[in-house]
N, C-alpha and C positions, 0 to 999 in steps of 0.2 A: 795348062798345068795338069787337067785332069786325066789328057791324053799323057802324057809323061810318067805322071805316075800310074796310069797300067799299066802302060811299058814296063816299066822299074818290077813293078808284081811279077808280070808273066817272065822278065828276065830272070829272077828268082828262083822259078820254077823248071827253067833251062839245065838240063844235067849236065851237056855237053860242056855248057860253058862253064858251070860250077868247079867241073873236073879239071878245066887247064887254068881256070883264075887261082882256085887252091893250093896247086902244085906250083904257081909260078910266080918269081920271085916279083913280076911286077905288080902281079896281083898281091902277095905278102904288102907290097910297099903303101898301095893305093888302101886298103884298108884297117894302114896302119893310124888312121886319124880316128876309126871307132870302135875299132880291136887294140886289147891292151898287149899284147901278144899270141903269141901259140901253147907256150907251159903254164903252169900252175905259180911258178914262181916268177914269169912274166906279171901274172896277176895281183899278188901279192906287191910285188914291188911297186906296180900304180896302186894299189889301196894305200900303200902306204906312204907315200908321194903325197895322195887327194887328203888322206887325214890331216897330213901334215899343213894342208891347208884349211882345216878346220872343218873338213867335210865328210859326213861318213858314206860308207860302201854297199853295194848291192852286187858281190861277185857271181858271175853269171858264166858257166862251161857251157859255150855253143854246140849247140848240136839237137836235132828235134828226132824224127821219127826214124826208131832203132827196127831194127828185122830180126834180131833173135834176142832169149831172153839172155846171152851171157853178153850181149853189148848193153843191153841196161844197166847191166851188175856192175861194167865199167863203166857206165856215164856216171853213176852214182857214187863209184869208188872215187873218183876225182871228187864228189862232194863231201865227199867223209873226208878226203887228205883237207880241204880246204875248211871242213871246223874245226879240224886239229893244229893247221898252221895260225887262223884265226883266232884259237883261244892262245896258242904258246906264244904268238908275236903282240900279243894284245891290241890286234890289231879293233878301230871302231867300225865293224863291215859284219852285215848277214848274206846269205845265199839264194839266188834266185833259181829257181827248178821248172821246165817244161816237162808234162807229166807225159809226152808221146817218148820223151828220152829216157823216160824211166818204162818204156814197155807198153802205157795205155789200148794203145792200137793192136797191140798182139794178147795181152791179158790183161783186166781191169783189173783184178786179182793182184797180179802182178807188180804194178805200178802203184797200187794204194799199199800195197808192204815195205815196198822201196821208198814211199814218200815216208810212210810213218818211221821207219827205221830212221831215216835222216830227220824226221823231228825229233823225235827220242833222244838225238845223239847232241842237236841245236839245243834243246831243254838242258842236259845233262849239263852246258855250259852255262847256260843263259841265255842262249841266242835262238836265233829264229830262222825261219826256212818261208821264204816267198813264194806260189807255186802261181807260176807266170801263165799268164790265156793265152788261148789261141783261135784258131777260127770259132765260128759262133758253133758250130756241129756240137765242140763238145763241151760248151760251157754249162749245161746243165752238170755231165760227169763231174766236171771240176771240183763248182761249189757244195756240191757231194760231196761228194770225197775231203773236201777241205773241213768240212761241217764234220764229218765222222771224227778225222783224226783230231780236231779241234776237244773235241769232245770226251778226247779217252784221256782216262786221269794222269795227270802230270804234264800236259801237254797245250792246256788252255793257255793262250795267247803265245805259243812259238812255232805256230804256223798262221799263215794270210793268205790273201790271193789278190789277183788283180779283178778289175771293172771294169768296160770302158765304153766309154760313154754314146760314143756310136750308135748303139742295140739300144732297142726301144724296152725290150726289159730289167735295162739295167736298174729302175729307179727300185722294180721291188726287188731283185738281187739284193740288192745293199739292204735294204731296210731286216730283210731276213737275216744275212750276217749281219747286220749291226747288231739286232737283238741276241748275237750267239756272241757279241763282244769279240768278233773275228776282225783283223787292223786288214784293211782295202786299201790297196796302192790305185789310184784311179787317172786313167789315161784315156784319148781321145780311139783309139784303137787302128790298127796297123795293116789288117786285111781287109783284104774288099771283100764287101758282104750285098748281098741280093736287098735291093728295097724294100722286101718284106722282112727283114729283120732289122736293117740300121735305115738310120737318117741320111738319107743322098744329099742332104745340102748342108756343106760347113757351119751356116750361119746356124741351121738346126742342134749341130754336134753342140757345138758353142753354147749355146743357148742351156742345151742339157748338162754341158760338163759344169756352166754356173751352177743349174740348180741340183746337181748332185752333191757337188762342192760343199753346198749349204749345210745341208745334209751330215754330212760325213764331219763337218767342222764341229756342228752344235752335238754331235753326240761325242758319248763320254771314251769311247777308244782313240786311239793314237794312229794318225793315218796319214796317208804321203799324196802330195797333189803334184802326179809327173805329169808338168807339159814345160814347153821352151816358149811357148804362146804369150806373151808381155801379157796381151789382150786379159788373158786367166788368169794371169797371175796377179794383175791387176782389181780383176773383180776380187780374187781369194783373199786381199789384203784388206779391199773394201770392207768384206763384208764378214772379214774376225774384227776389225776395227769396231763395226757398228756394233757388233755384237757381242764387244769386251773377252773374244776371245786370245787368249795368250798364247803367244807366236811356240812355245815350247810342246802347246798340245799338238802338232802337226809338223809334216817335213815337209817340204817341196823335193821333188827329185827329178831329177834330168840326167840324160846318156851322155856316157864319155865320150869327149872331144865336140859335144852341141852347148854352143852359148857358153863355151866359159868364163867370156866376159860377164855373163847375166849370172852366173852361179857364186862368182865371187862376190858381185856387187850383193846379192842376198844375204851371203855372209855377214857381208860387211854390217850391213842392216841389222843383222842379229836375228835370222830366220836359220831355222834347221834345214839342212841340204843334205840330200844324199845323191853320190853318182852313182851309176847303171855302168860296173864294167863286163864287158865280155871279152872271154879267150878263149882259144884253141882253133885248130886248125879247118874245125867246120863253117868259117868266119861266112861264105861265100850268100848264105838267103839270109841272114840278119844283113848285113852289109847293105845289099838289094835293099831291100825295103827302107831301110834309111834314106836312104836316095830316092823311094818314092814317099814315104814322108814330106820331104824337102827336096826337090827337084834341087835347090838353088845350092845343096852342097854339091853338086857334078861341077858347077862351077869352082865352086871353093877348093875342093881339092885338082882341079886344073891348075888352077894359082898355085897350088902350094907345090906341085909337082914339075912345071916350069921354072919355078926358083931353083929348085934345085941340081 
């Protein structure tokens, strides 16, 4: 499994093949199970599908590290249309942001303007701007940067970030944003990282995402526990039980088209759920990495593409 999923990484990283899976309609087909489309209004129409099932949104425009500053200004411009379709469709959904798509890599400058301007614009509503991880390189910048704009008045609590639990510094990450009352989406994490910064053994992840878990439950901010892991989801239930915490101070969240059986049954239950949609047409290294996540969906979407 563990050889699989390097595979899946290093395919990721393949241009050649990004370039004719993206263009090609089979490729369109095959990762239509975790892309909600290619448009903006693709997007929209599964938020509002998922609402319709009681669940709210995290809409996500794929696409990571930009090469000049006027493709930021566009990555961004699709997230301005999307808090204007989000506030006028009333739709229940915030926005998730990779800060290398708003420019990070070419200006830090740059990308901390773009992120504020898109919180400013989520505040101005009520809503909120997610600003997604990425490898561990630059999660220092990140939680910076997230901490600044958090910071500037009118704008405390409509931006967040993610954790993940992987990195062995995540436990004072969090403790730092906790104390700035900044909400943590906290996941088990998605690139392979060197042994000197994450835990090389599942069982360890595991171990850590409980007691982060803990953590993030008993403090007073509102925070989302994305895994698809029974296992986790299991301890997170234990352990607001034991500790009389109310299912409404927290979300659970999971990605479109993983475990929808598991996302309803939550519902059902009366836990807050939010999906993870992504669109557009940079589908091709989120897609990848799904698949090394979970080897076992290469099977599933073989099933489903022999059916038809």
């Amino acid at each position: 499994m563990a050889l699989l999923r390097s595979a899946f990484i290093a395919l990721s990283r393949n241009r050649r093949l990004r370039r004719f899976s993206e263009r090609s309609s089979i490729g369109t087909k095959l990762s239509s199970r975790f892309v909600a489309g290619m448009e903006i209004e693709d997007a929209l129409r599964v938020a509002e599908a998922v609402n319709k099932q009681g669940m709210a949104v995290s809409l996500d425009s794929l696409g990571e590290s930009v090469t000049s500053e006027a493709e930021a200004h566009r990555a961004a411009d699709i997230y301005h249309k999307l808090l204007d379709a989000i506030a006028a469709r009333k739709l229940n959904a915030n926005v998730s942001v990779k800060l290398t798509q708003m420019g990070l890599e070419l200006d830090r400058g740059l990308a901390e303007s773009i992120a504020q301007n898109l919180t400013e614009h989520a505040a101005s509503f009520g809503n909120f701007v997610r600003i997604d991880m990425e490898d561990s390189s630059l999660t220092q910048v990140t939680i910076e940067m997230v901490r600044r704009i958090h910071a500037r008045p009118g704008l405390s609590g409509a931006i967040g970030t993610v954790i993940q639990a992987y990195l062995y510094r995540s436990e004072a990450d969090i403790a730092q944003l906790v104390s700035d009352g900044i909400r943590i989406r906290l996941c088990k994490g998605a690139y392979k990282e060197p042994a000197s910064v994450a835990f090389p053994k599942k069982a360890d992840v595991d171990a850590n995402y409980v007691r982060l878990t803990g953590i993030l439950l008993e403090s007073p901010v509102y925070h989302g526990i994305a895994t698809h892991d029974v296992n986790m989801i299991a301890a997170t239930k234990a352990f607001a039980r034991e500790h009389k915490i109310d299912a409404g101070r927290y979300e659970f969240q999971m990605l479109y088209g993983v475990r929808r059986d598991l996302q309803r049954d939550l519902v059902r239950e009366g836990f807050n759920m939010r999906v993870y949609v992504p669109f557009g047409r940079e589908w091709y290294p989120y897609f990848m990495r799904r698949l090394a996540e979970r080897p076992a969906n290469v099977f599933f979407i073989a099933k489903n593409m022999l059916r038809n």
